[in-house]
Backbone bond lengths (Angstrom), bond angles and torsions (degrees), N, CA, C in turn:
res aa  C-N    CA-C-N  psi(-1)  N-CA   C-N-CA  omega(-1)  CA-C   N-CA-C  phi
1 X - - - 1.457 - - 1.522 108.69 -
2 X 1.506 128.70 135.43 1.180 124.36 -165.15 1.504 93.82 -135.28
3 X 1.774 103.04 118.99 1.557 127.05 -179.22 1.898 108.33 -126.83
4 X 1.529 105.49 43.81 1.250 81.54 -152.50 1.344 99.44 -108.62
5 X 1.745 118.64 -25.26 1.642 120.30 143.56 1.491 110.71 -70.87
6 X 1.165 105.60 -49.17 1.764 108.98 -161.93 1.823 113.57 -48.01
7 X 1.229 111.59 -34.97 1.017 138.92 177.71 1.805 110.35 -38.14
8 X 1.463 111.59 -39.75 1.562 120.82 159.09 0.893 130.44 -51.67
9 X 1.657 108.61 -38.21 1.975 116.49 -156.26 1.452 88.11 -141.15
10 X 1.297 129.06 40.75 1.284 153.63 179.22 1.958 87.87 -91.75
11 X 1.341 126.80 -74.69 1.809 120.93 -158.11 1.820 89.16 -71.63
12 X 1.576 120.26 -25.33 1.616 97.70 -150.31 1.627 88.14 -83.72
13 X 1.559 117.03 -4.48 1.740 96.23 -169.99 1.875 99.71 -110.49
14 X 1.257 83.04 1.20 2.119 88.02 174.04 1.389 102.37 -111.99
15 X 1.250 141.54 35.63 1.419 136.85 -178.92 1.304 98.78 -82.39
16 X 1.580 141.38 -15.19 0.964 108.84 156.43 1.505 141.37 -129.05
17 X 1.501 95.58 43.29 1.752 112.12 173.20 1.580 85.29 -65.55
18 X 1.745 83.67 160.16 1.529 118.66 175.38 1.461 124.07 -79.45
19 X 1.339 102.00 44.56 1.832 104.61 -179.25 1.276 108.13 -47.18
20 X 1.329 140.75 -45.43 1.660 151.97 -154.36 1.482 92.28 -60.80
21 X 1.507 114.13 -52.69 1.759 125.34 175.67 0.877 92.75 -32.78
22 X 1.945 99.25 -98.33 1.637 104.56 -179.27 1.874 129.88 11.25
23 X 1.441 91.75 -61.45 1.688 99.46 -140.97 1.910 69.96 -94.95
24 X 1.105 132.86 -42.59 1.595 116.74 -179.09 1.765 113.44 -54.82
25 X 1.085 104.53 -50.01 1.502 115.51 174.57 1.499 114.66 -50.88
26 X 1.751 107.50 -57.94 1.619 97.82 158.76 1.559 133.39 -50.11
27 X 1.061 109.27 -46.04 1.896 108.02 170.58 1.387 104.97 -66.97
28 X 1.504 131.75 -35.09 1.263 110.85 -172.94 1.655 110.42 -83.85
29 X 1.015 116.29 -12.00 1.731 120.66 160.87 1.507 120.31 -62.01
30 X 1.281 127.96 -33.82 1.316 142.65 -167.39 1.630 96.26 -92.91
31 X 0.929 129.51 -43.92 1.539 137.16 155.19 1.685 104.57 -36.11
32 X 1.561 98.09 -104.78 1.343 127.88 -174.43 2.402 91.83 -23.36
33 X 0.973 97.53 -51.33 1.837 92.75 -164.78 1.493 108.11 -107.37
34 X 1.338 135.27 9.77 1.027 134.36 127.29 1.386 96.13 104.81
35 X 1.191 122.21 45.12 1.577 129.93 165.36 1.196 129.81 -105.45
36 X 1.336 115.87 118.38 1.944 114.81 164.54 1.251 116.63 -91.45
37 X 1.357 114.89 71.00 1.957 102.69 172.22 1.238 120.75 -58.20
38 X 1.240 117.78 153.93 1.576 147.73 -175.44 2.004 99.96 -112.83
39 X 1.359 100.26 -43.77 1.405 103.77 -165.48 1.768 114.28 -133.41
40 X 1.468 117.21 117.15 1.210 107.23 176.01 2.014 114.67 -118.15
41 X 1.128 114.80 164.94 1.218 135.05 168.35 1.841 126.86 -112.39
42 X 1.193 103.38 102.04 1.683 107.55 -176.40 1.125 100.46 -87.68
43 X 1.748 134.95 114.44 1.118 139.15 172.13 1.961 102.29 -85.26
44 X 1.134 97.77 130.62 1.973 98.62 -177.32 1.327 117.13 64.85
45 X 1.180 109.53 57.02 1.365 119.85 -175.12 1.606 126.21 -69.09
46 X 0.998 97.74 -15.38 1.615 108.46 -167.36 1.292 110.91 26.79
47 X 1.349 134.99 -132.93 1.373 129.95 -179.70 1.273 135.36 -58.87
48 X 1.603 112.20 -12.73 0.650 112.21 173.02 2.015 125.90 93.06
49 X 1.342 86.46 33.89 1.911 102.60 -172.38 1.244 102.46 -106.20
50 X 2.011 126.09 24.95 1.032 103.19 162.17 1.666 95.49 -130.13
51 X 1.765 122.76 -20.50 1.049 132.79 -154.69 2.225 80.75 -89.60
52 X 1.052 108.85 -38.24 2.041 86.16 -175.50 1.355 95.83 -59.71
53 X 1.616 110.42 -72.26 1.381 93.05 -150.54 1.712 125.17 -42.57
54 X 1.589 101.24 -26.52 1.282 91.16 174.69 1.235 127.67 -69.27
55 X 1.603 104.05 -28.19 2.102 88.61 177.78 1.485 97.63 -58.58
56 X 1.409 118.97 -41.24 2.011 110.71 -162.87 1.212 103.62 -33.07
57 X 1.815 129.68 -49.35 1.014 139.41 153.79 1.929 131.08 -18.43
58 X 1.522 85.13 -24.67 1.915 78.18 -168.37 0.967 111.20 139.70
59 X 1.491 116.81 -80.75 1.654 153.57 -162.13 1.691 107.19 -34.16
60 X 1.193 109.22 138.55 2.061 105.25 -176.92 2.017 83.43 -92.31
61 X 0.968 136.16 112.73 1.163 160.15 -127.61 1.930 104.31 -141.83
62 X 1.207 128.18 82.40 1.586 139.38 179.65 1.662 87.98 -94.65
63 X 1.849 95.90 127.78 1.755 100.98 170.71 1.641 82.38 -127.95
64 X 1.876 84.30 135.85 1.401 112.34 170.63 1.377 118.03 -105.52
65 X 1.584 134.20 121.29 1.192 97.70 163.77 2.249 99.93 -150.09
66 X 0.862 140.99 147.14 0.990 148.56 -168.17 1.907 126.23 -53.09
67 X 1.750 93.62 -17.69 1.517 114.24 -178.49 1.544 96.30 -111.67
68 X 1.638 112.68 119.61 1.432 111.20 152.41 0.967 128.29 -63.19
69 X 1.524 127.16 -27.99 1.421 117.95 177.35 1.695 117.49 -73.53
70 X 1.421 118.43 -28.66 1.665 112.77 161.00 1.405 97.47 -59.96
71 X 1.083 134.06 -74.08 1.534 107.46 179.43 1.254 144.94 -54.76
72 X 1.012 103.91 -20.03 1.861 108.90 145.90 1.504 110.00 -33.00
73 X 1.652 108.00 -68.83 1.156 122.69 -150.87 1.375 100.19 -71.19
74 X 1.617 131.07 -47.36 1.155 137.52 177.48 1.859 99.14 -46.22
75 X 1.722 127.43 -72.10 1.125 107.77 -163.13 1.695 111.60 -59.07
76 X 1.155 110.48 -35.24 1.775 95.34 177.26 1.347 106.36 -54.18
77 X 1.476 128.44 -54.77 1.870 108.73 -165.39 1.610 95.82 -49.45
78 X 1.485 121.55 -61.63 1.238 120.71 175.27 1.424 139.90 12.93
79 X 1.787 93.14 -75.03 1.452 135.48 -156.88 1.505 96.51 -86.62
80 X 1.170 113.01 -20.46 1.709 131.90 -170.78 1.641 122.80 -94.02
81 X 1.608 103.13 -19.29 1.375 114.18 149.89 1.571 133.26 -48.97
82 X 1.231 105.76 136.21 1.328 99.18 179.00 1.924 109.19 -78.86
83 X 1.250 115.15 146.46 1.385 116.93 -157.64 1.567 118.39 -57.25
84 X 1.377 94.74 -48.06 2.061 99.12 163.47 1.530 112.80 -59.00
85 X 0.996 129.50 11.07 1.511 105.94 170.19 1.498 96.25 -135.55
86 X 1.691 129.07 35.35 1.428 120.70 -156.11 1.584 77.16 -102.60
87 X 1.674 145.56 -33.75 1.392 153.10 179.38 1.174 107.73 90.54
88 X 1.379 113.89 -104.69 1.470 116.70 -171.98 1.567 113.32 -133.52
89 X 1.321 117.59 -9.03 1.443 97.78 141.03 1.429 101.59 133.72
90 X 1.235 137.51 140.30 1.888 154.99 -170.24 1.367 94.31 -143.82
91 X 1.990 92.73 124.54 1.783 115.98 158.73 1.596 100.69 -103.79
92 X 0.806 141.82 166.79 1.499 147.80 -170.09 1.363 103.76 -130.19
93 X 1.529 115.69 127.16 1.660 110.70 -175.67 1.315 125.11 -144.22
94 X 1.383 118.83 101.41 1.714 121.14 -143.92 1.933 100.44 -83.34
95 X 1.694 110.90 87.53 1.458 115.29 -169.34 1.644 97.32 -124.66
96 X 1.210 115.38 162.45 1.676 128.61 170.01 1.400 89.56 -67.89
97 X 0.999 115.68 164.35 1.734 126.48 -173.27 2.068 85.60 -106.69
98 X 1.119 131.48 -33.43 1.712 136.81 176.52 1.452 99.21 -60.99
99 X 1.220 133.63 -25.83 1.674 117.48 -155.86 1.838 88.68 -139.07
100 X 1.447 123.18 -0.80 1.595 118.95 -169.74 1.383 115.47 -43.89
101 X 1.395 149.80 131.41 1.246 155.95 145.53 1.678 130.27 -127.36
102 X 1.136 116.94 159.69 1.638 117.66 -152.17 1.464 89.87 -117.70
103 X 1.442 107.24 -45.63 1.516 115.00 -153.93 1.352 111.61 82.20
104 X 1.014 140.45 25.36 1.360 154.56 131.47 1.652 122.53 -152.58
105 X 1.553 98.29 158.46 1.832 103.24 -154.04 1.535 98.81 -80.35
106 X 1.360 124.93 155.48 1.575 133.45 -175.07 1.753 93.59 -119.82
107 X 1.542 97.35 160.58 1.315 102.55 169.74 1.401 137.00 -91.21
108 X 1.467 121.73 1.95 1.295 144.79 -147.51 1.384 99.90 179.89
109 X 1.531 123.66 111.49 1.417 125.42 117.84 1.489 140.80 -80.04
110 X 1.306 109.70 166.18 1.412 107.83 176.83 1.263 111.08 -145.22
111 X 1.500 126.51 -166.75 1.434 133.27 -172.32 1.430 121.45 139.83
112 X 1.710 97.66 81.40 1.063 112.10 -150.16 1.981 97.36 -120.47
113 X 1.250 117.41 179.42 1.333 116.98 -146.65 1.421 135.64 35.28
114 X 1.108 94.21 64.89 1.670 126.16 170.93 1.207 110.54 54.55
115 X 1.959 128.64 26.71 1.316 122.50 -159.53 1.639 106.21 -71.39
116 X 1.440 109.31 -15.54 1.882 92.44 -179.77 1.279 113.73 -97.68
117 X 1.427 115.19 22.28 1.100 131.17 136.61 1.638 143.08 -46.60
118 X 1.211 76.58 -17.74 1.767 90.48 179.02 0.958 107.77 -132.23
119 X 1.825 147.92 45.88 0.693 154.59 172.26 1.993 105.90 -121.16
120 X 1.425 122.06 75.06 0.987 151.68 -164.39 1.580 127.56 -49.52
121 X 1.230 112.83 -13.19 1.565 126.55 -170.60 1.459 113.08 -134.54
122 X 1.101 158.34 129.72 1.166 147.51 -150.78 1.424 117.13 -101.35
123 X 1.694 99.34 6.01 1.725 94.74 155.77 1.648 107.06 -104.38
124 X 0.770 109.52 3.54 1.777 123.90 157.35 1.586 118.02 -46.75
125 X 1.891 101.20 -62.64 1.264 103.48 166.73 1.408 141.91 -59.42
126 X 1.583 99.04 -38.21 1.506 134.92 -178.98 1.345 96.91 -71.54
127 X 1.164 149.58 -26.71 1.840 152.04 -155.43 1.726 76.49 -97.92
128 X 1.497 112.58 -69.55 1.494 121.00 -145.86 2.109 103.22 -57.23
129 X 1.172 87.15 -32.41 1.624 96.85 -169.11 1.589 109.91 -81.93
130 X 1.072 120.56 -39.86 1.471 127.29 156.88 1.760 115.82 -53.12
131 X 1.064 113.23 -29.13 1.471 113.43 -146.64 1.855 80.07 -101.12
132 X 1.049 107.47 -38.50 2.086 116.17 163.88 0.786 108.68 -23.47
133 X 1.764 101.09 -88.14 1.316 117.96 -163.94 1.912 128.95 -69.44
134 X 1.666 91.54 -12.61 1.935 92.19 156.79 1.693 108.28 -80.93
135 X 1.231 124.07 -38.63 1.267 102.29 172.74 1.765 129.83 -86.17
136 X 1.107 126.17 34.40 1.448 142.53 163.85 1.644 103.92 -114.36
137 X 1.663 92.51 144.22 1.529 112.15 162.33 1.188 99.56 -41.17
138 X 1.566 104.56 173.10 1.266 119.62 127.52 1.510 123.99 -46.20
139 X 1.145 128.64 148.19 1.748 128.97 155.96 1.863 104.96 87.42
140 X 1.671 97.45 -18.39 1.915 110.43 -179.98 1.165 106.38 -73.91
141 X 1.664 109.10 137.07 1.570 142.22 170.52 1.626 109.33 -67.99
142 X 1.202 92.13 136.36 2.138 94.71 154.45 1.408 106.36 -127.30
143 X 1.071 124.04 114.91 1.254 141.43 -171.39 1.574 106.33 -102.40
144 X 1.530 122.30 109.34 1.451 126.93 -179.27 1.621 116.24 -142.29
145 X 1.404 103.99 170.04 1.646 101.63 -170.24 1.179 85.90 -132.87
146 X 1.555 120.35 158.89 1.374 130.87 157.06 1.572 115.81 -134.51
147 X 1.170 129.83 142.22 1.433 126.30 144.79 1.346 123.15 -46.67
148 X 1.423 114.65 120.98 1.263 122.13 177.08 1.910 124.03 -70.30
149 X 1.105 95.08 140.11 1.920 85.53 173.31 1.537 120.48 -45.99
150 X 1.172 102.41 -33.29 1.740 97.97 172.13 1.661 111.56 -85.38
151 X 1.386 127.98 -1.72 0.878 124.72 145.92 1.836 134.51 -63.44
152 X 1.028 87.89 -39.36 2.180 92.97 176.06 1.469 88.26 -82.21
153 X 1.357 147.15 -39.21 1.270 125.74 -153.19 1.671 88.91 -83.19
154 X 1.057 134.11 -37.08 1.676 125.53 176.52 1.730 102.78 -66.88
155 X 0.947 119.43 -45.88 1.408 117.19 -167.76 1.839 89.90 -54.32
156 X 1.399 129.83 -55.98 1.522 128.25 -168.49 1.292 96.93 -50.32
157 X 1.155 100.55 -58.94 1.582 96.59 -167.08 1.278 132.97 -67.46
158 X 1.105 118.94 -34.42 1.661 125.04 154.45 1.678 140.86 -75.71
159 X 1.858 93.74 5.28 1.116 96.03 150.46 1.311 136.18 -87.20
160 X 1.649 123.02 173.85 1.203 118.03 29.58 1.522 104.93 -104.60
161 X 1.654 143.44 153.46 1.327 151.00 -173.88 1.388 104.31 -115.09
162 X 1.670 106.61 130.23 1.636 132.39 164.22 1.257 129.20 -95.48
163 X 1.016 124.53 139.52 1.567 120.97 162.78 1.142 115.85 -135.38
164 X 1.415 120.24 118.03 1.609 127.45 -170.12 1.705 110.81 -121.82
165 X 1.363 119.51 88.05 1.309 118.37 174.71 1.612 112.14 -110.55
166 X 1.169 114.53 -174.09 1.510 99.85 161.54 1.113 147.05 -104.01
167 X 1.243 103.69 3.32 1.633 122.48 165.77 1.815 98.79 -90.59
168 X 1.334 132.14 -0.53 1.719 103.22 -159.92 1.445 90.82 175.28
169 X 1.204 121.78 121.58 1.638 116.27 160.49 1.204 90.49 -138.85
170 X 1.597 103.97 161.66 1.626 120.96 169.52 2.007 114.91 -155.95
171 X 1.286 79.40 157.70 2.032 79.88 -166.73 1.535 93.64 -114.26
172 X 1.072 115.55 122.58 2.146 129.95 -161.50 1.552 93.70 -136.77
173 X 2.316 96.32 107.48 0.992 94.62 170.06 1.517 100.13 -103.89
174 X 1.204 116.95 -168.90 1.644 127.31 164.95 1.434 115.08 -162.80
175 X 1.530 106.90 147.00 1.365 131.77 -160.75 1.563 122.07 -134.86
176 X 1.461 115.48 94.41 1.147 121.51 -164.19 1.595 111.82 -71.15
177 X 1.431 130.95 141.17 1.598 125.16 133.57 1.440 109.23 -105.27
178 X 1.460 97.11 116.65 1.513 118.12 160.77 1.075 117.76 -35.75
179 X 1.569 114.92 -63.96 1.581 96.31 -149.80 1.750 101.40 -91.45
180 X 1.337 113.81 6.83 1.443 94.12 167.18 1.867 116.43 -114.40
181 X 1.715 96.96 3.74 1.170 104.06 174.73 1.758 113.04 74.18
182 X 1.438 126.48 42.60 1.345 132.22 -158.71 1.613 111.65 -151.23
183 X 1.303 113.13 109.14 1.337 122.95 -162.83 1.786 89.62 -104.43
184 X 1.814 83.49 153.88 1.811 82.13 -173.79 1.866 77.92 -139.63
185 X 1.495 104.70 120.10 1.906 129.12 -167.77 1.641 70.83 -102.21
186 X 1.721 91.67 134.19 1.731 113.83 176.90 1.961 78.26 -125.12
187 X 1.262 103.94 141.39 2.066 110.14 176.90 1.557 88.93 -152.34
188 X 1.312 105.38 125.03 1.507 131.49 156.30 1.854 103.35 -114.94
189 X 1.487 66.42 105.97 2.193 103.60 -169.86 1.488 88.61 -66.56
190 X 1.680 137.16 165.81 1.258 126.20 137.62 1.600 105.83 -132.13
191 X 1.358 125.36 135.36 2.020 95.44 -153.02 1.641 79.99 -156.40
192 X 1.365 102.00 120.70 1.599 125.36 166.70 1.690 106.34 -41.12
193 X 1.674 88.17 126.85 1.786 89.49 168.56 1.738 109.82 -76.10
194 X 1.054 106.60 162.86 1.410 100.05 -164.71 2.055 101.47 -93.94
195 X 1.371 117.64 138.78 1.464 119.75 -152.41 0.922 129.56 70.50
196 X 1.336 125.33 2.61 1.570 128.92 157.09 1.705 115.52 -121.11
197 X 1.159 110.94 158.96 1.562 131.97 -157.21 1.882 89.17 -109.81
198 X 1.237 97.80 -49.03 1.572 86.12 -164.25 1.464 116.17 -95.19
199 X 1.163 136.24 -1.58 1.637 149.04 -151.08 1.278 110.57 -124.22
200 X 1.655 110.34 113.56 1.619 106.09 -168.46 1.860 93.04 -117.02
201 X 1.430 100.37 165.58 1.614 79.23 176.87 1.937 82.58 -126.53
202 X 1.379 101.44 178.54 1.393 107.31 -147.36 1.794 87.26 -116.01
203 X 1.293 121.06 132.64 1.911 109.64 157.60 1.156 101.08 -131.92
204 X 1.127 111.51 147.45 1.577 110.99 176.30 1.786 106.18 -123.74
205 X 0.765 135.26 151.87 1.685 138.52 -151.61 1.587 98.02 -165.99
206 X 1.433 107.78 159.35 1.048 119.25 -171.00 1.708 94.52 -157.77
207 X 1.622 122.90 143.64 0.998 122.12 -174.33 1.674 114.20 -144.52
208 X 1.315 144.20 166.96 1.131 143.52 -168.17 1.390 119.57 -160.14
209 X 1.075 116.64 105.88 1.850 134.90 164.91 1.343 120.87 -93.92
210 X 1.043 134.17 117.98 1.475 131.36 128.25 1.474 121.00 -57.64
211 X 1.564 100.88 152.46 1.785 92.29 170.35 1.472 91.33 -123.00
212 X 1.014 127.68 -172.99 1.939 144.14 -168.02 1.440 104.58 -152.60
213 X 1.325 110.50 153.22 1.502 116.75 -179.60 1.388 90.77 -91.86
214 X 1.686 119.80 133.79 1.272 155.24 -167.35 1.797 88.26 -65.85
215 X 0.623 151.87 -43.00 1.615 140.11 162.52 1.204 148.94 -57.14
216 X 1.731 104.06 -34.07 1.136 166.64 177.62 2.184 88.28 -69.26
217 X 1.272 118.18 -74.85 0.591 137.15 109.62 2.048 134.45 33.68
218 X 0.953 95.71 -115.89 1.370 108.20 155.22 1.566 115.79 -53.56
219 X 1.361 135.88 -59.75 1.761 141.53 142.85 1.610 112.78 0.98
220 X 1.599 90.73 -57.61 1.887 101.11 -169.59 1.775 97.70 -67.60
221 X 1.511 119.40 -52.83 1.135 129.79 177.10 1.525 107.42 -18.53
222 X 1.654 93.30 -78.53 1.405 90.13 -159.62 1.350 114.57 -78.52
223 X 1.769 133.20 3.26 1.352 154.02 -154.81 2.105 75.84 -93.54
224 X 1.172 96.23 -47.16 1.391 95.82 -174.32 2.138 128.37 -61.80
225 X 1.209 92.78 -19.82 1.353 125.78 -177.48 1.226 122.97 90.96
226 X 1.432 123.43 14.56 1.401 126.68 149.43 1.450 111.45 -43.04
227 X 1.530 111.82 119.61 1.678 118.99 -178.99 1.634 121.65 -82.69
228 X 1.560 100.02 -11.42 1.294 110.70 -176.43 1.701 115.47 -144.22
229 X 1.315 129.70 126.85 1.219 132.63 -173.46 1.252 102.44 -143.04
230 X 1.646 105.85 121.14 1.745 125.41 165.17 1.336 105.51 -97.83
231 X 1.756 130.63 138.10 1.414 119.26 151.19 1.529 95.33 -98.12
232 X 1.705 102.85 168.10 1.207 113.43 147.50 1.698 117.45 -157.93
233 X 1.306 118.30 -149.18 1.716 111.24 -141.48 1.396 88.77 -141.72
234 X 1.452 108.20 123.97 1.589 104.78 157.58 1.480 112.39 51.76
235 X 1.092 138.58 64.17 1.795 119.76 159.91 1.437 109.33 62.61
236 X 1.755 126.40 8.52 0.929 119.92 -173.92 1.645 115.24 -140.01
237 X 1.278 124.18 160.73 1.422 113.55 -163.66 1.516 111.67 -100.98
238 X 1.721 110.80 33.54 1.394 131.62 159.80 1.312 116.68 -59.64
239 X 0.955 130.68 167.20 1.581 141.33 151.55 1.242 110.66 -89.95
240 X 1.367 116.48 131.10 1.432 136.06 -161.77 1.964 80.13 -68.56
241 X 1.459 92.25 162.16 1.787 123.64 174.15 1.214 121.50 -118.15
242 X 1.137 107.14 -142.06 1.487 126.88 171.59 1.810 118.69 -103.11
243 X 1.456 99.62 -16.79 1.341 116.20 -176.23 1.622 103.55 -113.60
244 X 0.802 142.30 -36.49 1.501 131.28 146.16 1.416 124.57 35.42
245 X 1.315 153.03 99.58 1.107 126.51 169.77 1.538 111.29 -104.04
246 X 1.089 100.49 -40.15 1.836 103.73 177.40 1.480 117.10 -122.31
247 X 1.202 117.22 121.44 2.023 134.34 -150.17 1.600 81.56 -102.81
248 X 1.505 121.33 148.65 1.256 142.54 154.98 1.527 112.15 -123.78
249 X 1.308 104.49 134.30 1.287 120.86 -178.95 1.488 102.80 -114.04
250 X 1.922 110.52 133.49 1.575 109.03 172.51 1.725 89.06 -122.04
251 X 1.685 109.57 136.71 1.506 93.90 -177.21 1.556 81.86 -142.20
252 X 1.448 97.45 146.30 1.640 100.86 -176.90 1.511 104.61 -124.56
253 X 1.579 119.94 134.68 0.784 110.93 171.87 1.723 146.99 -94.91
């Protein structure tokens, strides 16, 4: 996965994912299963628009994510907070989310915007989910989302997608394999230099997901020794369907 320009114009072309979800869905998990964390772990953190708000919250807050330059970007927004709302505090830690360790157990993971999504081989998942559940307490949540298989098969099909503003356009094709269920997003970025009106600079990126059957899935969970596994649907405390686009997993350990 390559974030290593994108990583700049990474918040101005996600300004409007549903982080607010996210971070509602996380408090309502800690509710719903009866947890007070002290300490969390953001697996794929990218910038880091789900791991601040949560320290504002309190929480001693470790963001993991595989690109130093999103963490670049994450500690500057950071560092850029005003100090009363910084909470209780984010170290930034550039690890594979398959092999991640702290050296001590957290009470809450996460890994949210479809990051095990891109984890491509299915001992990928099995490494990442094991490697979880040694770094959580006892009684600690991993809280994750995935794209559903009927999600990449709509994404093929409803491509190809534009975005033409004037700070930033980009042309996003995508290319399904069926039988392993793994779309590979080709984006030619075009993104204003900053102090000039007329000068765009060009990135081109390429990206890759698998999706997994939500059981399949859940299987590895508990293969992993998670004793307890909830799915759910969309931002909501449904059971995923047939129409599904984004699966949440609550697994307790």
């Amino acid at each position: 996965m390559s974030y290593e320009k994108f990583a700049y114009t990474y918040d101005r072309l996600m300004n409007s994912m549903p982080y607010e979800d996210w971070l509602r869905f996380v408090k309502e998990s800690f509710e719903r299963f009866e947890v007070k964390p002290t300490t969390l772990v953001d697996l794929g953190c990218g910038t880091g628009n789900i791991s601040i708000p949560l320290a504002a919250e309190g929480l001693m807050v470790t963001g993991i994510d595989l690109s130093e330059d999103m963490l670049a970007v994450a500690e500057q927004k950071y560092s850029e907070q005003p100090s009363q709302l910084r909470g209780g505090g984010i170290r930034w830690i550039q690890q594979d989310i398959r092999e991640w360790e702290l050296g001590e157990e957290v009470d809450v993971a996460i890994s949210f915007c479809d990051s095990v999504n891109y984890l491509l081989e299915e001992e990928d998942i099995v490494d990442a989910f094991r490697q979880t559940w040694a770094g959580l307490k006892p009684g600690g949540l991993f809280l994750f989302d995935v794209h559903t298989p009927q999600q990449l098969y709509a994404y093929a099909e409803s491509q190809p997608f534009f975005l033409n503003e004037d700070d930033v356009a980009y042309i996003w094709t995508s290319e399904l394999d069926e039988d392993r269920v793994q779309i590979e997003h080709d984006l030619t970025i075009f993104v204003r230099d900053s102090g000039s009106s007329d000068n765009f600079r060009r990135i081109d990126e390429t990206h890759e997901q698998r999706a997994y059957p939500l059981q399949w899935l859940e299987q590895m969970l508990i293969e992993a020794g998670f004793r307890e596994v909830h799915q759910a649907a969309d931002f909501t405390w449904e059971q995923p369907t047939e129409t599904t686009e984004r699966a949440f997993f609550i697994a307790k350990k």
